[in-house]
N, C-alpha and C positions, 0 to 999 in steps of 0.2 A: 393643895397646900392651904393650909386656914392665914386666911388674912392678919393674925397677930404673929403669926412667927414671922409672917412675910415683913410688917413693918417692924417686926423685934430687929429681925438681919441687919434692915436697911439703917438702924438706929432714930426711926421717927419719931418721934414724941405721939405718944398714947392718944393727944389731944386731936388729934389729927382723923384716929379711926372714925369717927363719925363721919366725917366727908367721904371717906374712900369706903366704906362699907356696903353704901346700896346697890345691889347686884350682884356682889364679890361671888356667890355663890352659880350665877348662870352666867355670868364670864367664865367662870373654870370648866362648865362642862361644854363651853363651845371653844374651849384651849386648843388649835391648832396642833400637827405634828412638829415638829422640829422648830424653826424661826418664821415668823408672822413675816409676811411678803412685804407689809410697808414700814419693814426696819430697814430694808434689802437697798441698797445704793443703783442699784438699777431700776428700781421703781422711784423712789423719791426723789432722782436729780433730776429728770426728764417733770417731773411733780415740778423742782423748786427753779426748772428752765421757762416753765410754762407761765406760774406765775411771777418772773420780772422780779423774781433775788438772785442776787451778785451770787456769783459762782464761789466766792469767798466762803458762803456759807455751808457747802460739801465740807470741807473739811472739819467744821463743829459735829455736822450730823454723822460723819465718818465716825468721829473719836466715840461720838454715843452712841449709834447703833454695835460699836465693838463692845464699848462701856456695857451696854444692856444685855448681849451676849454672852457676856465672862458671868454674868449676875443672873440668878433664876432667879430672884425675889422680882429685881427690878423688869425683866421680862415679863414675869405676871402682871406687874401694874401698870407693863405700858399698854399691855393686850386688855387689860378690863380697864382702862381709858379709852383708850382705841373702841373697841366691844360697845360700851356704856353714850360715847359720844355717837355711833353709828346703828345700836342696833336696840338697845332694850331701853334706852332712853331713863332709869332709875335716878338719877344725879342732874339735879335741874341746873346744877351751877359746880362748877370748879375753884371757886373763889377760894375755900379752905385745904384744896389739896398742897401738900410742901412741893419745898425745888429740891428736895433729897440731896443738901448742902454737903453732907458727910459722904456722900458716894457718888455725886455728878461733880459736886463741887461749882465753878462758874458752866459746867453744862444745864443747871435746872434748867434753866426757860428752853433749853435744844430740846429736852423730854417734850414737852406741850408740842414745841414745833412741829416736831417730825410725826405726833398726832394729828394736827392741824392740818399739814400737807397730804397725809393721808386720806384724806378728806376729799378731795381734791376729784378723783374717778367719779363719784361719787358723785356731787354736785354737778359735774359736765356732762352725766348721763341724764340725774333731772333736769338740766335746763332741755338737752336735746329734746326728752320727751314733750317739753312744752312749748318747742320750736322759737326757742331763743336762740340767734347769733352768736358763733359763737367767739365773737370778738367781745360782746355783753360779757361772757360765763369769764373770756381772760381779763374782762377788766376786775370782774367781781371777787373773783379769784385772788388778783394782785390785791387786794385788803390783807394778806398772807405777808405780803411785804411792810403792810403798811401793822398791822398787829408788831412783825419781830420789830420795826423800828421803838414800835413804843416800848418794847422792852431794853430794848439796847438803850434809849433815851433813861431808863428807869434802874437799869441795874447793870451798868457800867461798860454797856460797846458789845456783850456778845448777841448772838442772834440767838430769839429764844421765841415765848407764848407770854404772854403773865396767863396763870391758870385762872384768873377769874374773868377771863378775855375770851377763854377758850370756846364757850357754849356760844357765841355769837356765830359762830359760825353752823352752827345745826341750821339757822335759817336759811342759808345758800342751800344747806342739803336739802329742806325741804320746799328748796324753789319758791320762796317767801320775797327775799331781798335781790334788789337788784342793783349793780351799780352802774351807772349812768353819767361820765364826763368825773365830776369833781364828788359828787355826792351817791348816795345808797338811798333806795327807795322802796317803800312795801306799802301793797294798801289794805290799810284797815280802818277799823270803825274809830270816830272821834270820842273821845271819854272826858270826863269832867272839864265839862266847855259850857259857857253859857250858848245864845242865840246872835248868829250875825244877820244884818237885815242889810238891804239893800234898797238904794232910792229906784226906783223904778226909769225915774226921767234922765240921772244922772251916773248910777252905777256906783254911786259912794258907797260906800259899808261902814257900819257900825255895829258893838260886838256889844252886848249887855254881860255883865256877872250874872253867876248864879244868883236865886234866892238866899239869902242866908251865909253866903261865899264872906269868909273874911280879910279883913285888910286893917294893915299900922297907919299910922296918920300921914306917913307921903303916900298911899294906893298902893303900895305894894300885898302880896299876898302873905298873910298869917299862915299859922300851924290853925288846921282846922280843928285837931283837938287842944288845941292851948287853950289857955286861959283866957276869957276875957280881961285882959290887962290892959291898964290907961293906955289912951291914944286907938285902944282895935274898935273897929268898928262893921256894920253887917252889910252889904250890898241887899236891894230889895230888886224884887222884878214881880211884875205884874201884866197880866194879859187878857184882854177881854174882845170881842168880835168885832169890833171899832179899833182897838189900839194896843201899843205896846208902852210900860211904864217903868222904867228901873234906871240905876246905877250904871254906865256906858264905862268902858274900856278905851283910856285911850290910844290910842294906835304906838305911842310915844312906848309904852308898856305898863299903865298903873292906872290904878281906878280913881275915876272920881266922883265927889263926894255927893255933887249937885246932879238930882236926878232928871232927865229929861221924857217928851210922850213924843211917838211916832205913829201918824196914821195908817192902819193897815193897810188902806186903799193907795199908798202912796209908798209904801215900805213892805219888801215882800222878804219873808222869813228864807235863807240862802244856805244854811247851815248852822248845822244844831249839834248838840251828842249822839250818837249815832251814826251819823252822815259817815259815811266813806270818803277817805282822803289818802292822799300821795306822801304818808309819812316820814320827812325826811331823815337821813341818819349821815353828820360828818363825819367821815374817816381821818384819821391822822393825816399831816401833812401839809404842805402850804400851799401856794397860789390860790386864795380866794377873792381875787380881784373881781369887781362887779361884772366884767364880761364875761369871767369863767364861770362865777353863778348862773347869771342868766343862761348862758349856752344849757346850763347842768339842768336846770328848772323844765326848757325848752325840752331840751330831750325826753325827758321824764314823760311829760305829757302827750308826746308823740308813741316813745317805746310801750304805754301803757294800752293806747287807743290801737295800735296797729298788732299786737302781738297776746296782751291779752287783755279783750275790750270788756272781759266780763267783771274785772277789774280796775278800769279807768277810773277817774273822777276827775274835777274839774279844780280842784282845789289840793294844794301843797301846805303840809304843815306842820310843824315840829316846835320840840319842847327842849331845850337843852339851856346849860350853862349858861354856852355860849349867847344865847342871844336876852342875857341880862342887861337893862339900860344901862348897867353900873361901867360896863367896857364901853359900850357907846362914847358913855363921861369922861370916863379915866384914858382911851385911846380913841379921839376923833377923829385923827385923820388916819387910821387903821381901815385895812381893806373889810376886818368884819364889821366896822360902823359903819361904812360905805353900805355894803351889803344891808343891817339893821334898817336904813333909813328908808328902804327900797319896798318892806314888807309892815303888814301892818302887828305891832307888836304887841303882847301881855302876857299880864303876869300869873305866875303861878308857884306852888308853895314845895320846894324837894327838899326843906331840911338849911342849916346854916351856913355848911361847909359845900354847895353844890356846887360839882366840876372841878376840886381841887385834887382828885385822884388823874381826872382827866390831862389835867395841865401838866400836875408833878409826876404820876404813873406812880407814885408809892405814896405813903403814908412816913410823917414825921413828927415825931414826938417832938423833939424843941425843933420849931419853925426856925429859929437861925441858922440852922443844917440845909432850908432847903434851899437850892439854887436862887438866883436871880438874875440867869442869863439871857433872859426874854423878855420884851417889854410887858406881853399877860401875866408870866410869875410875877412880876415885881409889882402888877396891878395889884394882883391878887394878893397879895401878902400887904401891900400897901392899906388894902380894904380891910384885911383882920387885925393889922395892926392898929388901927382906926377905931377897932368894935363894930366895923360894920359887917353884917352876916354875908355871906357868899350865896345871891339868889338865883333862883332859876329864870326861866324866861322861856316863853311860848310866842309863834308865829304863824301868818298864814299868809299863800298869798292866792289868788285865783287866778285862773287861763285867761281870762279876759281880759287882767289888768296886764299884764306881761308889756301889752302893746306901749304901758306908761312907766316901765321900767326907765330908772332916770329920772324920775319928776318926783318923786317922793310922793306919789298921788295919795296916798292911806290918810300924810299927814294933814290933806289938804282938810281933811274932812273934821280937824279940827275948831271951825269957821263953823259946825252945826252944833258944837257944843259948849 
């Protein structure tokens, strides 16, 4: 069946085929006979038991695996979702596929679901191979829980995927990510990161900017192709076989302005771009009190070294919304300022609106539509309403320092600068 009649049927808007297109042609020749096995209610509740969703949510997936049934249009698109998410990998992102409003009606987000769940054999066979726990594979798994919450959070209570959530999970398949206590962890190489250095006698660390790395006049990070516009300014760095010379990051999360020299016989270079690290990734959801971090951090570093040490590294560290000084300010006595204060902080550049998809899970054209039933929404919309941009934020912390979890030790190192 050619893919325009299929979304003629379904009534999608034209705008759409570009998303759904790549593949469409080697999904149909590996079409199944009769009904695809992970529509089937005896494969996917034993699925949505293992990962720690309410039994509640059978009944959604019930009404639309019938739903997809009555429908051959909609049965080809859940099979070259299905298909495309597990086997030919053409569709780097789901993000523009619809929720087929007209024919699931409040079922779209169950579509992605019972894709996502499908998943699931899958991923428990790759960790098996790589002799993961597998109490690991069902924690990692329950992200399944924590994806449908963000939808139900986002578009009105039913259990569902948002589709551009969906590719997140190829990572489990491909035994990439793992979750461990509170957090998801994968290791990969560091990118666009200056040099951290380290005192040799004391174990401080200090993070220099790139060469050239831009910044607005409090240290925060610019659009690197923006304009030089009043107030931006260049971070320098300099290095010669005696010393090291540039612009330092403070742990705080912002550059400043005054440049300092570190002796190399007295400062040994600890991490750069490149280096491999314990990438962290938050999952929706709450309890991030300082001791469930810690536990999460802990784990990380252990499950890495004891299961695959070909993989370990000795450093933790992630980019996201959340770890903006701007929450820090706006929520101090919040468990993620507790946690900020813990790790040594900086900045980095994602764009104006960063992590507001995150918080709200949709996109709103007049911001007085969007909720303010959390103290972060009401941060955050506080900060736009202000003209202040929505920034990113980068962290890291090392195995060693753990021991000084509690002391804000990163910030202590503000006393060398």
């Amino acid at each position: 069946m050619k893919l325009d009649d299929v979304l003629s049927a379904l009534k999608v808007n034209g705008g759409f085929r570009e998303a759904v297109a790549p593949g469409w042609e080697k999904s149909m020749e590996e079409f199944p006979v009769g009904i695809p096995s992970f529509l089937c209610a005896d494969e996917y509740k034993p699925i949505r038991e293992y990962c720690g969703m309410k039994p509640e949510a059978d009944d959604v997936l019930d009404k639309l695996s019938a739903r997809i049934a009555e429908k051959k249009e909609l049965l080809l698109l859940a099979w070259h979702c299905y298909y495309q998410m597990l086997k030919d990998d053409k569709i780097a992102n789901f993000r523009d596929w619809p929720l087929f409003e007209d024919e699931l009606g409040d079922l779209g987000g169950a579509f992605y679901l019972i894709v996502a769940l499908a998943m699931v054999p899958f991923i428990r066979t790759k960790f098996q191979e790589l002799g993961v726990p597998d109490d690991v594979c069902r924690d990692t798994c329950g992200n399944m829980r924590c994806l449908s919450s963000n939808y139900e959070n986002g578009y009105g209570g039913m259990p569902g995927v948002i589709p551009q959530q969906l590719y997140w999970i190829r990572h489990y398949i491909k035994g990439e990510i793992f979750r461990l206590g509170r957090m998801e962890y994968w290791s990969r190489e560091l990118k666009l990161m200056g040099k951290v250095f380290r005192d040799e006698k004391t174990g401080r660390k200090i993070l220099f900017a790139m060469d050239g790395q831009k910044f607005d006049k409090d240290g925060f990070a610019a659009n690197p192709e923006g304009p030089d516009a009043p107030g931006i300014w260049k971070a320098e760095y300099m290095e010669d076989a005696k010393s090291v010379t540039g612009n330092p990051l403070s742990a705080f999360g912002h550059a400043l302005r005054d440049k300092i020299t570190l002796p190399l016989n007295e400062w040994k270079d600890v991490l750069r771009e490149g280096s491999l690290v314990l990438d962290m990734h938050i999952p929706a959801g709450g309890n991030m009190s300082p001791e469930v971090c810690l536990d999460s951090l802990k784990r990380a570093f252990d499950f890495f070294g004891r299961y695959l040490p070909e993989r370990k590294s000795d450093v933790i560290s992630c980019r996201s919304w959340i770890f903006s000084p701007q929450y820090e300010k706006k929520l101090p006595d919040s468990n993620i300022a507790k946690f900020m204060r813990e790790l040594y902080l900086y900045p980095f550049y994602a764009g104006d609106r960063c992590g507001f998809f995150f918080a709200f899970l949709r996109e709103y054209k007049n911001l007085a539509e969007a909720p303010r039933d959390t103290s972060l929404r009401r941060a955050m919309l506080e900060l736009i309403d202000a003209g202040e941009p929505l920034r990113g934020g980068g962290m890291f912390i090392f195995r060693e320092d753990l021991k000084h979890f509690g002391t804000q030790c990163y910030r202590g190192t503000e006393c060398l600068l």
